[in-house]
DOVEX-529649 format. One record per atom (N, C-alpha, C): chain; atom name; z, x, y. Coordinates in pm, 1 decimal. Atoms other than C-alpha are relative to their C-alpha. Layout:
residues N
R  cadena  atomo        zz        xx        yy
R       A     CA         Z         X         Y
...
end
This chain:
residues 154
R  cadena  atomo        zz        xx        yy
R       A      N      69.4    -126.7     -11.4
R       A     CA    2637.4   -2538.6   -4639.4
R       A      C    -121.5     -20.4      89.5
R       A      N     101.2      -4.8     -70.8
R       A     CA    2409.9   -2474.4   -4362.2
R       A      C    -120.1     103.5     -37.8
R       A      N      61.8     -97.9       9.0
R       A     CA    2060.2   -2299.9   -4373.5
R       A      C     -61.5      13.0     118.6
R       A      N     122.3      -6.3    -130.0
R       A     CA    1815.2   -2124.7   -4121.4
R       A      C     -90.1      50.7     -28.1
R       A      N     121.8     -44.5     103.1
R       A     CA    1488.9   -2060.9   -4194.5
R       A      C     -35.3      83.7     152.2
R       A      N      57.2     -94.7     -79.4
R       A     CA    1338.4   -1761.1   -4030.0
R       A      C    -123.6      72.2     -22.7
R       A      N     169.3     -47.5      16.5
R       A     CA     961.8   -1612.2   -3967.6
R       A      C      28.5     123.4    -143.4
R       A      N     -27.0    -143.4     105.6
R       A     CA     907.6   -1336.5   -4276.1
R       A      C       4.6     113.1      13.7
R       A      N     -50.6    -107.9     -53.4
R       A     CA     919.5   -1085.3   -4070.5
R       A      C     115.7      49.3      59.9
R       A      N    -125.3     -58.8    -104.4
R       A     CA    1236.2   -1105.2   -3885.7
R       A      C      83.6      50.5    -110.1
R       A      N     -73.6    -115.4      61.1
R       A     CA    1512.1    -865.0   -3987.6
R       A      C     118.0     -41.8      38.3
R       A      N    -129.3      96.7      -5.7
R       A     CA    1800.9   -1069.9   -3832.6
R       A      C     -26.3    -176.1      18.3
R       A      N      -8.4     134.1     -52.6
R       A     CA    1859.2   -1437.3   -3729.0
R       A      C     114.7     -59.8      69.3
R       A      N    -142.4      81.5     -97.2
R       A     CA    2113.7   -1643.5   -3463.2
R       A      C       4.0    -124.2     -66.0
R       A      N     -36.3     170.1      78.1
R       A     CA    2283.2   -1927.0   -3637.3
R       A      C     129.7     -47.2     130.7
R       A      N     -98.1     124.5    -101.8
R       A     CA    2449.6   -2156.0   -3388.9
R       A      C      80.1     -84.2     -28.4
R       A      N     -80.7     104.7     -18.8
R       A     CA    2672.2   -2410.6   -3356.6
R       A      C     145.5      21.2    -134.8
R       A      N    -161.5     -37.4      77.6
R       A     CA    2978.1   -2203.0   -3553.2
R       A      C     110.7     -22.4     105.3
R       A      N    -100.0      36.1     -47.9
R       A     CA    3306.7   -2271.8   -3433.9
R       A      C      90.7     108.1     -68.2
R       A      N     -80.9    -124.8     -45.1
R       A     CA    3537.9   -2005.4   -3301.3
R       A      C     148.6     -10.3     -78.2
R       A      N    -119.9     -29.9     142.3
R       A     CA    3816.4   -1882.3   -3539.3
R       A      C     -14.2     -53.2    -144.7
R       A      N       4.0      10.4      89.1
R       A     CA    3673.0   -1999.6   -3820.4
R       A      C     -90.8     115.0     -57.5
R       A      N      80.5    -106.5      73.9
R       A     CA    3523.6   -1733.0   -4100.6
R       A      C    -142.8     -47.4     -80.3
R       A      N     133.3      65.7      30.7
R       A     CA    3165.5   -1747.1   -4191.8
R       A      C     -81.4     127.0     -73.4
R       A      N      94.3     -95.6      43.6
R       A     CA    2957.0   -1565.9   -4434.5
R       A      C    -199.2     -12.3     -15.8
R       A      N     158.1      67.5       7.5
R       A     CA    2600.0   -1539.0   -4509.6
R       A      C     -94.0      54.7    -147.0
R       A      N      93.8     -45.3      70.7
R       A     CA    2337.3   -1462.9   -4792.0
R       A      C    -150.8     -35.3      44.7
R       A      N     152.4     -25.1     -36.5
R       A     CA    1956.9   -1431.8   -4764.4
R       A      C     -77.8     -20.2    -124.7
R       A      N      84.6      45.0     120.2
R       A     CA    1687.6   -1598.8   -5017.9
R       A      C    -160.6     -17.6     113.9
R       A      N     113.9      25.0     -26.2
R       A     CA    1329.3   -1547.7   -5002.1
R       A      C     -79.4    -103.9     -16.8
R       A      N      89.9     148.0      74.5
R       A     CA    1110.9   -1844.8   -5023.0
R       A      C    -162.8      45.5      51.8
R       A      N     147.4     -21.6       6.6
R       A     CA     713.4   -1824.8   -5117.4
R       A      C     -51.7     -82.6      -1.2
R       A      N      49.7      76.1      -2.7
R       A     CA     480.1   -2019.3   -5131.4
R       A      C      34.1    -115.3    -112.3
R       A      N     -65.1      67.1     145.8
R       A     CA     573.8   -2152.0   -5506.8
R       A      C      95.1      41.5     -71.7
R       A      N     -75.2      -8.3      67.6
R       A     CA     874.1   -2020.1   -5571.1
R       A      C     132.6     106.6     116.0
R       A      N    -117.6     -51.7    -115.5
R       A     CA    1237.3   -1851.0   -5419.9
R       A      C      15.8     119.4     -95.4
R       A      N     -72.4    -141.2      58.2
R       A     CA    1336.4   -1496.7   -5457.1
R       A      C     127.0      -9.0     -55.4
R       A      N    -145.4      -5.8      53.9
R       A     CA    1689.7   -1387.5   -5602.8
R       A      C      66.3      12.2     159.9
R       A      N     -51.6      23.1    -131.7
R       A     CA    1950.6   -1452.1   -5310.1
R       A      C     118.8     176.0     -14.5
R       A      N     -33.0     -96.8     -63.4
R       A     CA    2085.6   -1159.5   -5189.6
R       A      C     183.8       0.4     -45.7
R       A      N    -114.4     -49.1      -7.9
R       A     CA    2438.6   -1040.8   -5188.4
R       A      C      84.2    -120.0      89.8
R       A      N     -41.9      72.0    -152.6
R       A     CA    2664.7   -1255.4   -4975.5
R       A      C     149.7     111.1      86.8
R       A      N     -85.0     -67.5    -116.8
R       A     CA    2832.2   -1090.6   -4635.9
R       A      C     126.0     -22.5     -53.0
R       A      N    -131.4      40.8     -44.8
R       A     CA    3151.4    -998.1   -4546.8
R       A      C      22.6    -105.0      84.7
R       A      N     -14.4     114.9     -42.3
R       A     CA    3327.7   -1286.6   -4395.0
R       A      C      15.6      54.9     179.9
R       A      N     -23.1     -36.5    -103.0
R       A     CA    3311.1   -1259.4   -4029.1
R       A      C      32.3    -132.1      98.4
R       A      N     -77.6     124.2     -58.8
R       A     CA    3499.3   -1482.3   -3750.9
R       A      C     -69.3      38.6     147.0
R       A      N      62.9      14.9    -138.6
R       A     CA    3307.4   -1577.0   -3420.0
R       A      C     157.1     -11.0     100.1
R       A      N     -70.8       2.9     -94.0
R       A     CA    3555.3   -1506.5   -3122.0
R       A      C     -16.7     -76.4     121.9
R       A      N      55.1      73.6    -133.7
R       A     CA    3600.4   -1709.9   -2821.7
R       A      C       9.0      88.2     141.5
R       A      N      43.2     -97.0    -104.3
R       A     CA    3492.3   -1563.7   -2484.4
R       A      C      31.7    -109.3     103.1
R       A      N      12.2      67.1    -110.7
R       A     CA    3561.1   -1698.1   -2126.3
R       A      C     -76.5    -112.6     -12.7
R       A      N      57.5     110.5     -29.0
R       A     CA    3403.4   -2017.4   -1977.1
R       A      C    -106.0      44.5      66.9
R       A      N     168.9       4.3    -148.4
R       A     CA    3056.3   -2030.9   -1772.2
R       A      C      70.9     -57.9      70.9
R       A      N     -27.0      63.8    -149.1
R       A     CA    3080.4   -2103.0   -1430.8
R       A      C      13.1    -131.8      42.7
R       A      N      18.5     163.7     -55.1
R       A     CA    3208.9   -2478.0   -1298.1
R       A      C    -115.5     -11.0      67.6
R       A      N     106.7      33.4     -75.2
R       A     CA    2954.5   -2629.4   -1112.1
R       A      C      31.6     -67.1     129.8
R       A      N     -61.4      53.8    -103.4
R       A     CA    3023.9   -2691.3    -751.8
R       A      C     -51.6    -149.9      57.8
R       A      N      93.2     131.6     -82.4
R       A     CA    2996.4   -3000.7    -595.1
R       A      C      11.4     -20.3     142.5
R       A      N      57.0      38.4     -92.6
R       A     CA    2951.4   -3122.0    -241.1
R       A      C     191.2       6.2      89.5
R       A      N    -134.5     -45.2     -69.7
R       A     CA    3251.1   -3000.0     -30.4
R       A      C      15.9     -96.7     144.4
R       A      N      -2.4     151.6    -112.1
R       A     CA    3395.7   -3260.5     257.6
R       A      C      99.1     107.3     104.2
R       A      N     -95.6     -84.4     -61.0
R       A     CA    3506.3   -3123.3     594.7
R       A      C     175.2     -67.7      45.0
R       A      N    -114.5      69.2     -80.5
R       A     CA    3916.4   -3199.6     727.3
R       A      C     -46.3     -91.7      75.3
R       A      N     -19.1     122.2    -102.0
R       A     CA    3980.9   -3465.6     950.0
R       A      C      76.1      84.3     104.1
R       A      N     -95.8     -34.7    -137.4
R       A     CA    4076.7   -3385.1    1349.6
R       A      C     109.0       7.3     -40.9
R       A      N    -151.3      -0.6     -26.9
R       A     CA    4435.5   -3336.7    1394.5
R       A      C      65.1       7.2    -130.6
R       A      N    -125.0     -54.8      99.7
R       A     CA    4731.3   -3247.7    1196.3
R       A      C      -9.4     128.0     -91.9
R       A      N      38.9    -131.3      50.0
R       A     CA    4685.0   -2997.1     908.7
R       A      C    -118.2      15.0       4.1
R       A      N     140.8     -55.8      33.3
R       A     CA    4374.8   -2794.6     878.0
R       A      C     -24.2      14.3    -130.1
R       A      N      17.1     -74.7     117.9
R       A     CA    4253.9   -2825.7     581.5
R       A      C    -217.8    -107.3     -29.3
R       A      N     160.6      56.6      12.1
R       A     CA    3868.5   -2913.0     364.1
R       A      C      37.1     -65.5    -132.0
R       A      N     -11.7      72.9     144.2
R       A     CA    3810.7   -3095.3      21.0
R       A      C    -145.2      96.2     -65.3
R       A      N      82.3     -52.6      76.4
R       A     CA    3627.3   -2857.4    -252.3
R       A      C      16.0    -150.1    -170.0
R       A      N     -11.5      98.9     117.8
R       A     CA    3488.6   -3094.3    -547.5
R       A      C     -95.4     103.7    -103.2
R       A      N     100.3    -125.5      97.5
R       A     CA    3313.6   -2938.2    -903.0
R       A      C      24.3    -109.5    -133.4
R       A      N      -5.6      43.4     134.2
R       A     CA    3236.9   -3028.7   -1238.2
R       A      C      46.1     127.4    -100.8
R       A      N     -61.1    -104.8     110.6
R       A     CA    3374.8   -2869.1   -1558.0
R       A      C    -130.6      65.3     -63.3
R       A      N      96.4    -105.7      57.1
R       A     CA    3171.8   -2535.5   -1711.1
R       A      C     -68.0    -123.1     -77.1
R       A      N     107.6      30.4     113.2
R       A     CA    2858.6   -2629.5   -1948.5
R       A      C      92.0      29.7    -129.9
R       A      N     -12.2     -63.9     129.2
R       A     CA    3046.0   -2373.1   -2184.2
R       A      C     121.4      15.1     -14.1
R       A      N    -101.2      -3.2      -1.9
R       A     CA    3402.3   -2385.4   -2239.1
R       A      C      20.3     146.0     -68.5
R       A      N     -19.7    -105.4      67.9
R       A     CA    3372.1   -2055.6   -2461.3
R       A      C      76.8     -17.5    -108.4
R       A      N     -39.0      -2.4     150.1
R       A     CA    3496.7   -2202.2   -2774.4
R       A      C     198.5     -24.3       4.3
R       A      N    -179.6      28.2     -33.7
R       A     CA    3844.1   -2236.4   -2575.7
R       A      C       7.6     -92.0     105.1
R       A      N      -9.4      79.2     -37.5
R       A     CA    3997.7   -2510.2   -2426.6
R       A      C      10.2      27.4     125.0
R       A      N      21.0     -30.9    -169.6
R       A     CA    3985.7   -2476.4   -2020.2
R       A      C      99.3     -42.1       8.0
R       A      N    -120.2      26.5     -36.8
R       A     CA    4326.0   -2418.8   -1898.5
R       A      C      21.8     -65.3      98.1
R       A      N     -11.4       3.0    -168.0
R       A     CA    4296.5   -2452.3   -1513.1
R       A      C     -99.7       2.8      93.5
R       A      N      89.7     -28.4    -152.2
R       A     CA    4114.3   -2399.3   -1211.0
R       A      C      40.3      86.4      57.5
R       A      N       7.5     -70.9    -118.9
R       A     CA    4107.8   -2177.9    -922.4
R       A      C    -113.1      -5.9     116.2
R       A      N      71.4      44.6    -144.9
R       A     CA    3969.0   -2296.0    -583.7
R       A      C      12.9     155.9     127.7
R       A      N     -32.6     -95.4    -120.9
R       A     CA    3899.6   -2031.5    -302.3
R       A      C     -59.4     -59.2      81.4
R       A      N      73.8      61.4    -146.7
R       A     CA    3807.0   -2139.1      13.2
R       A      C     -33.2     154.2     101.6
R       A      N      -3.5    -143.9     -51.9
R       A     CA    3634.5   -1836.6     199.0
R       A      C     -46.3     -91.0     143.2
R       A      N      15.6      42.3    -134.0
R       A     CA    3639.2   -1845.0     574.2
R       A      C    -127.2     112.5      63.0
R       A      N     103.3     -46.6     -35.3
R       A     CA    3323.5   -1735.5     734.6
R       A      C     -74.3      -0.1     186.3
R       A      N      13.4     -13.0    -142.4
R       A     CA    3198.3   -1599.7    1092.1
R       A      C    -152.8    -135.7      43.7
R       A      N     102.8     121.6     -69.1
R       A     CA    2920.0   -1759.2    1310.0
R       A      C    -139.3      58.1     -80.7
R       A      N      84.0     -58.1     112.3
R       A     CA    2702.4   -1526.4    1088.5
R       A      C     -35.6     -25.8    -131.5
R       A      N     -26.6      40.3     125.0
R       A     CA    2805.9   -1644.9     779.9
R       A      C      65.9      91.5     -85.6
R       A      N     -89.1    -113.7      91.8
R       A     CA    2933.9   -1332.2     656.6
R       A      C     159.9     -15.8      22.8
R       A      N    -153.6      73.5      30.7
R       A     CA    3308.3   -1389.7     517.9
R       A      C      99.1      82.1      59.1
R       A      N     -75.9    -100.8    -107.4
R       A     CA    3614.1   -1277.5     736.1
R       A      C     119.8     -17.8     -99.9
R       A      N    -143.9     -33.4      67.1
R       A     CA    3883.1   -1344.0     479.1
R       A      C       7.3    -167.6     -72.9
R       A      N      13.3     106.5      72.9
R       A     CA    3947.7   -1621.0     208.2
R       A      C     183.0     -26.0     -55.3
R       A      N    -161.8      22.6      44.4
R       A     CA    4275.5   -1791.6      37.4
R       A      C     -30.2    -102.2     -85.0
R       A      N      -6.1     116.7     106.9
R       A     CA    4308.2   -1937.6    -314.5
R       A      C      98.8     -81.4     -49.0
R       A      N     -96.7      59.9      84.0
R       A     CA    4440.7   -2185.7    -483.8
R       A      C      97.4      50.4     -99.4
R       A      N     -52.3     -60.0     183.7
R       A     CA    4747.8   -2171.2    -770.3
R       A      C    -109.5     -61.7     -64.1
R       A      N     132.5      28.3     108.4
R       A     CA    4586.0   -2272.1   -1091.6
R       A      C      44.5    -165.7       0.5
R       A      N      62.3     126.0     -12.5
R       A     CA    4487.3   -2608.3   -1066.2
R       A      C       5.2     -63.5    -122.6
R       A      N      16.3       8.1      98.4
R       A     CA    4532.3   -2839.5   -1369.0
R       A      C    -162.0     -51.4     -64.8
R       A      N     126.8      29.7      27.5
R       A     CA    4236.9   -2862.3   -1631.7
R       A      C     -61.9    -155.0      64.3
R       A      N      77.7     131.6     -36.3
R       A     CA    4177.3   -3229.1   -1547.5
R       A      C     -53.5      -1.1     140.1
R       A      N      19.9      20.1    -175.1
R       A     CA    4147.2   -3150.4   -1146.5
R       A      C    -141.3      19.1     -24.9
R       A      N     161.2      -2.9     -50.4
R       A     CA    3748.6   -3209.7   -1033.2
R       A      C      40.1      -4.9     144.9
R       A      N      17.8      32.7    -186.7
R       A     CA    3855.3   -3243.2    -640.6
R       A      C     173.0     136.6      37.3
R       A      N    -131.5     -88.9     -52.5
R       A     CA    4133.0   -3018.3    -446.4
R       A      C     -46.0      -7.6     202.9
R       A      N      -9.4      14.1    -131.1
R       A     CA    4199.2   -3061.5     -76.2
R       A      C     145.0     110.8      53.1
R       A      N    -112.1    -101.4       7.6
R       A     CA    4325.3   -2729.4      65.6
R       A      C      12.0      15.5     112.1
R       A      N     -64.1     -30.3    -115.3
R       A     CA    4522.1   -2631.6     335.9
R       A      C     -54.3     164.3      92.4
R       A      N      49.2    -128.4     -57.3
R       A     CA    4356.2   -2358.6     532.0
R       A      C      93.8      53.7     162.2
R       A      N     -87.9     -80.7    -129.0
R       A     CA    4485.1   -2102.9     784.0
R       A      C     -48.9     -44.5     150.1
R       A      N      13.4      35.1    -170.8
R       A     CA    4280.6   -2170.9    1081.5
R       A      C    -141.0     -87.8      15.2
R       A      N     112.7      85.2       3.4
R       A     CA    4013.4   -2394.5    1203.2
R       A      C    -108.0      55.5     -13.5
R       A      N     106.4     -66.7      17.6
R       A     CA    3683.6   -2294.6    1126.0
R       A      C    -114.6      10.5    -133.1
R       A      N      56.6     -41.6     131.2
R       A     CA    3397.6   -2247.1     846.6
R       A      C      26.3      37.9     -60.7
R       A      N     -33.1     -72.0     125.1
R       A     CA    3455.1   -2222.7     510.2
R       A      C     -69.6    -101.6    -128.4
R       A      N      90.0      38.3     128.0
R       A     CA    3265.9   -2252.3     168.8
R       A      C     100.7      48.3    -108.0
R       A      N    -103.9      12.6      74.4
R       A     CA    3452.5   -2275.2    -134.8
R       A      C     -80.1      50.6    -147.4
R       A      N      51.8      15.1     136.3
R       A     CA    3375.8   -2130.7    -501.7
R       A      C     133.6     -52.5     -92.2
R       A      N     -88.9      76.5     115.0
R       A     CA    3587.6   -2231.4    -822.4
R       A      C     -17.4     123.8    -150.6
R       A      N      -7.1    -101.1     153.8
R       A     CA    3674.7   -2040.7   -1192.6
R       A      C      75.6    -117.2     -20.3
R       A      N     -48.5      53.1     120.4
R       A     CA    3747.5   -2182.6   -1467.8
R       A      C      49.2      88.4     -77.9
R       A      N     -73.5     -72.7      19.5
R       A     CA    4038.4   -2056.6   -1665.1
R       A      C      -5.7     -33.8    -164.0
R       A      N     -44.6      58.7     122.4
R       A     CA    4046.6   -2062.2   -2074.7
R       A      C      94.5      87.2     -41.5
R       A      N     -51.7     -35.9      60.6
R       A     CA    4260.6   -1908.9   -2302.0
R       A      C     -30.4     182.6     -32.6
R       A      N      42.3    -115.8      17.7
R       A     CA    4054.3   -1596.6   -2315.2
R       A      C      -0.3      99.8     149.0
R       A      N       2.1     -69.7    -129.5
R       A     CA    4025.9   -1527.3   -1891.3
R       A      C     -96.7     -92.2      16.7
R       A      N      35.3      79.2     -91.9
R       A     CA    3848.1   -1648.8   -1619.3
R       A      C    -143.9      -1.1      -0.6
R       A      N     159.3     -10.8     -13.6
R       A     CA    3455.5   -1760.6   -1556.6
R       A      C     -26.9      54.1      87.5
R       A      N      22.2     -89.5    -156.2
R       A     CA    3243.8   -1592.2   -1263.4
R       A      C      -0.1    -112.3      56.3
R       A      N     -44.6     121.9     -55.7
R       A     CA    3296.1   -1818.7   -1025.6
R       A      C    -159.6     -68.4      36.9
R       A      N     101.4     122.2      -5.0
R       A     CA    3074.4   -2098.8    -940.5
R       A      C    -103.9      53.9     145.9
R       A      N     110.8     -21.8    -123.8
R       A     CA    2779.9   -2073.2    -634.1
R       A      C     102.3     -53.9      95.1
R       A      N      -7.5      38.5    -176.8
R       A     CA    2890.0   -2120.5    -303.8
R       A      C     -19.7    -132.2      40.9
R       A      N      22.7     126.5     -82.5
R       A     CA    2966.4   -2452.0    -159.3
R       A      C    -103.8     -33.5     141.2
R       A      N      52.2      13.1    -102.6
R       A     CA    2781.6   -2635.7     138.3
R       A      C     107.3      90.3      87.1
R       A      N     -99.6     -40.8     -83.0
R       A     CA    2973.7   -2521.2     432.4
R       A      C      57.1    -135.2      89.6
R       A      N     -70.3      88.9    -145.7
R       A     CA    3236.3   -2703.9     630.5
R       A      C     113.8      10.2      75.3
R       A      N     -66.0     -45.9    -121.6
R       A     CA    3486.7   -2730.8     885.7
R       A      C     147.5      16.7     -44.5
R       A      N    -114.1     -28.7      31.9
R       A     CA    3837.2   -2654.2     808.1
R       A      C      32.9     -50.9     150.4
R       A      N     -93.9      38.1    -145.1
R       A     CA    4011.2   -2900.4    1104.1
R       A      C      97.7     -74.0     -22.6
end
């Protein structure tokens, strides 16, 4: 049995570190200086749901090599927050971008398995491109990650 102690004024409290699909109730006891109130009623049982992942974290993108296919290497680390569900996959986009920087058209990855941290993708044509990433759980997809460095798709 866990407790949380809260100021005497507050009117709710966040209890943390529950785990998703399991049922959890609660009651409420006053404590005084020398002595504890009568404890309250205890809740209906209620079950924390799991929600998407937070955003991977990108890492340091490598450009192609001259000749043969065109392609770049996007690398990332796995979300902070898995959302209480296990991270299915990935999804890599590689967006292609003018001399401006503003994006002229992009092309993603299939889903990538959970263990992938690196992906080396085949791009359409030579040229700039920055890469974000999602993470996929059981519930749907994270927002995708920040914006890679930029590099060359050759």
């Amino acid at each position: 049995m866990n407790s949380v102690t809260v100021p005497a004024t507050a009117t709710t409290a966040t209890i943390t570190s529950l785990v998703n699909g399991i049922g959890y109730s609660v009651d409420v006891t006053a404590v005084y200086a020398t002595s504890t109130g009568a404890t309250s009623a205890r809740s209906v049982v209620v079950v924390p749901a799991a929600s998407a992942p937070s955003a991977p974290t990108i890492g340091t993108a490598t450009s192609g090599t001259v000749g043969g296919v065109v392609n770049a290497t996007a690398r990332w680390a796995a979300p902070a927050i898995n959302g209480g569900s296990t991270i299915t996959g990935y999804l890599v986009t590689a967006t292609a971008l003018a001399t401006d920087g503003s994006a002229t058209g992009s092309t993603t990855s299939v889903l990538l398995p959970s263990f992938q941290r690196a992906y080396t993708m085949t791009l359409p044509a030579v040229g700039a491109y920055s890469f974000t990433v999602v993470a996929r759980n059981a519930v749907g997809d994270s927002v995708a990650s920040a914006a890679s460095n930029v590099v060359t798709g050759q």
